[in-house]
C-alpha positions as CSV (number, residue, x, y, z in Angstrom):
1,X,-33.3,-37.4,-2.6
2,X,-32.4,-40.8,-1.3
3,X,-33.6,-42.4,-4.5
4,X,-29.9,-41.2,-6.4
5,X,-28.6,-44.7,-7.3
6,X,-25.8,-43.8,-9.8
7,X,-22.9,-46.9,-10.8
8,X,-19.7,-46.3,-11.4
9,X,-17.0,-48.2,-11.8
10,X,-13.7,-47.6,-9.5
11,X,-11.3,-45.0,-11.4
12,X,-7.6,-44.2,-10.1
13,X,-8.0,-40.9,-11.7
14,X,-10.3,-40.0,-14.5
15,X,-8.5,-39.0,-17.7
16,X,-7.8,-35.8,-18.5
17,X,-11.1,-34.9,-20.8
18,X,-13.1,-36.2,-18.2
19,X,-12.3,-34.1,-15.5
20,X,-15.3,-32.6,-13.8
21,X,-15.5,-28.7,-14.6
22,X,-15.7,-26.2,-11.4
23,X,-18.8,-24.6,-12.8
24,X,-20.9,-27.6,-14.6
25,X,-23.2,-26.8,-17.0
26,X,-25.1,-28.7,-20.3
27,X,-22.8,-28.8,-23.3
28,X,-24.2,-26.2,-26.4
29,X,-26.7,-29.4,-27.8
30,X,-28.6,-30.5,-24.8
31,X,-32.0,-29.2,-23.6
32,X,-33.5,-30.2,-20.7
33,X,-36.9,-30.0,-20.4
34,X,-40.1,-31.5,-18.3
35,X,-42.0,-33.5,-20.6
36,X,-45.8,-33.7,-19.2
37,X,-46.6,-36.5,-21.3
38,X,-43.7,-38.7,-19.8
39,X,-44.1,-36.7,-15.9
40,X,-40.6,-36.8,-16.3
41,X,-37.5,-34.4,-16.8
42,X,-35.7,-35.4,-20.3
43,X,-32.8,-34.6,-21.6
44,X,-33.1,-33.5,-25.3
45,X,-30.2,-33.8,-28.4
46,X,-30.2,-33.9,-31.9
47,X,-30.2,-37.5,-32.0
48,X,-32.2,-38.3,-29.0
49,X,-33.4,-37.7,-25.9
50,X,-33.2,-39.4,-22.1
51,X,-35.6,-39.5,-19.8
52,X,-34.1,-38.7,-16.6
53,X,-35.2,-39.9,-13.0
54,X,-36.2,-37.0,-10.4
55,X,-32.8,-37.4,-8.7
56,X,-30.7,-36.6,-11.9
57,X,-32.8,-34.2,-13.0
58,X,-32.8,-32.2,-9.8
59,X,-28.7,-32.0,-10.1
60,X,-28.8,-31.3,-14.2
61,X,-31.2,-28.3,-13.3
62,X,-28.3,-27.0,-11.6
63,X,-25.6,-27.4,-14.0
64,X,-25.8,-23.7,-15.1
65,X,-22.1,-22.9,-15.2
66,X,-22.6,-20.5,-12.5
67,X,-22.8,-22.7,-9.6
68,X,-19.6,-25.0,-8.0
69,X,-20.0,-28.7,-7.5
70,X,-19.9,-28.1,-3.6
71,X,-22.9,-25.2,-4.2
72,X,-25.0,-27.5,-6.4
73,X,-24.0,-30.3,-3.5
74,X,-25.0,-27.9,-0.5
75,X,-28.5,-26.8,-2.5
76,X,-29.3,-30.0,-2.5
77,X,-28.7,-31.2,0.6
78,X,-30.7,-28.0,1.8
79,X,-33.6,-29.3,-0.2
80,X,-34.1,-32.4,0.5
81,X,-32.6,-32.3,4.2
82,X,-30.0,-34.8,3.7
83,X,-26.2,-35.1,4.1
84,X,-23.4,-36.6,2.4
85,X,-24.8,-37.0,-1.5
86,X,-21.5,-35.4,-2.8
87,X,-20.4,-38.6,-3.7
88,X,-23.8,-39.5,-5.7
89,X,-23.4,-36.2,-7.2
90,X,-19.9,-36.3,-8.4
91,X,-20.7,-39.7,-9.7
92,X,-23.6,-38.5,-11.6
93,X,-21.7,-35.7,-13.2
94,X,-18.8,-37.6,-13.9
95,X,-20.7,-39.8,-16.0
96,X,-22.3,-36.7,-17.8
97,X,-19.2,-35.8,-18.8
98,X,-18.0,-38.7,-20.4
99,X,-21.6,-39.1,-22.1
100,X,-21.0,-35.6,-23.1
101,X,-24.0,-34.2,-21.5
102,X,-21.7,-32.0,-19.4
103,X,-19.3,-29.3,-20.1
């Protein structure tokens, strides 16, 4: 998992509708799927799609408004035997939500 390579700009404190949720999960018109043609996790919508790479689409997977940031965090750590990807996670959610990808 040491190919996450998520930008984000520095933010005092993000605004108020795009504060990460407890329990993430994909807003009501995204679909991911694995699409064989591409050998690549997408991200479907009524408009569009995006393809996703392996590290995004291993956290996405997870956003099933069951699990907590810190469970989706310590699964994936577990996984892929690494430590400290919170950050990379947060940062990959965080822009979810202010795509909208993210509920």
């Amino acid at each position: 998992m040491t190919d996450v390579t998520v930008s984000c700009a520095p933010v005092a404190s993000p605004p108020a509708s795009e504060t990460l949720p407890a329990r993430p999960r994909l807003a009501r018109l995204f679909r991911l799927q694995f699409e064989s043609v591409q050998n690549a996790w997408v991200l479907l919508y009524p408009e569009g799609m995006v393809q996703l790479n392996p590290s995004a689409a291993e956290i996405l997977r997870r956003c099933d408004g069951q699990r907590s940031i810190d469970a989706i965090v310590e699964e994936l750590q577990a996984l892929f035997q690494v430590e400290g990807i919170g950050p990379q996670v947060e940062a990959l959610l965080q822009e979810g939500v202010r795509r909208g990808w993210i509920d």
